[in-house]
N, C-alpha and C positions, 0 to 999 in steps of 0.2 A: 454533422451529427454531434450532438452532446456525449461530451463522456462523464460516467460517475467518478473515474481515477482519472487522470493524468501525472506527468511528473516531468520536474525542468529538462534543458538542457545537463545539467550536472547531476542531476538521478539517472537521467538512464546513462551518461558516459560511466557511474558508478554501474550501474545494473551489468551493462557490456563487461568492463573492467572484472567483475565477479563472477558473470557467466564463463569468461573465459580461465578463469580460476577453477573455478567448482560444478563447472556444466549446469544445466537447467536449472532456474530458479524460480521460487513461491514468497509470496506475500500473504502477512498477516496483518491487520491490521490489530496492535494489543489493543485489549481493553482495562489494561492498569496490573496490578500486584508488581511481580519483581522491576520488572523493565519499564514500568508507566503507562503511557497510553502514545506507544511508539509503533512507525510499523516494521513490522517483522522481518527481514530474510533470513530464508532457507535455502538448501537447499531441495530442490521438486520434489515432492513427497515424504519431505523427513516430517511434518507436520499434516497428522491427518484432517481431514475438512470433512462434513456430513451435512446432516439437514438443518442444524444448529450453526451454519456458515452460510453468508452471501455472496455471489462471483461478482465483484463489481466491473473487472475489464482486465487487460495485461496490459503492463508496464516492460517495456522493451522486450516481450515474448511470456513475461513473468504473470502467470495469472495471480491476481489479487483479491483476496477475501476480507470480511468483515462476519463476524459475528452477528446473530440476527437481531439480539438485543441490541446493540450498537447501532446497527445500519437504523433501528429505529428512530433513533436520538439526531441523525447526520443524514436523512434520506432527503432532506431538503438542502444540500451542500454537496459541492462538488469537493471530493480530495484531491488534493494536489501533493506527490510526493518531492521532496526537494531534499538536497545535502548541507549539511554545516559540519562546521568543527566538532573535535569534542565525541567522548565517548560515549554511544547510547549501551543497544540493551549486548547483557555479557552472549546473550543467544544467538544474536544479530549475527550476520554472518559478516557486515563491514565493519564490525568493531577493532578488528587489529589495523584497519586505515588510517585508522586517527579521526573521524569523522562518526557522522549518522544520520541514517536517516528519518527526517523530519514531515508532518503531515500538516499541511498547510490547509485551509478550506477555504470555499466561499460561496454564498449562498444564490444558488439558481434561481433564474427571473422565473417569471410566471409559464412564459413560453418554454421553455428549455425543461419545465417541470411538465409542462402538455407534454411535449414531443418525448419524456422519457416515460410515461405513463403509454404512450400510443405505440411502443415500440415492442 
């Protein structure tokens, strides 16, 4: 089955790592101003989501959103969440890691774009 998110091996040993810290976790995916266009962790519910949010899947239990505006621009690409060095957003919840995390893409074959339309 296609997924709209995914994330490496080293995101979700990050995502576990953090759950086990701060319990239940959410994803944003930004769409720019302070932090860039990074994706978000919370923790579950400190960030409210509504009808101006898309659910694209969970990431190690973590459900993952995008904005609707956005998911427009990326609805033909798969996110792929991953970690690097380096400090992202001051919101982020694995900012005192020393890392961040990073949203990678790539863009869905013809079929994978059927089979998520038929779904």
């Amino acid at each position: 089955m296609t997924e709209r998110v995914t994330a490496t091996d080293d995101a979700l040993a990050l995502i576990e790592k953090l759950t086990k810290r701060h319990g239940p976790l959410m994803f944003h995916q930004s769409g720019g101003c302070c932090d860039g266009s990074s994706p978000m962790c919370y923790p579950e519910g400190e960030l409210r989501t509504g009808d101006s949010d898309v659910y694209l899947g969970d990431l190690g239990g973590a459900p993952f959103y995008i904005s609707k505006d956005q998911y427009e621009y990326w609805k033909h690409t798969q996110l792929i969440i991953d970690v690097v060095e380096g400090r992202g957003g001051m919101f982020s919840l694995e900012g005192p890691e020393g890392v961040r995390f990073l949203t990678r893409s790539r863009v869905f074959t013809e079929k994978e774009l059927a089979e998520l339309e038929n779904s």
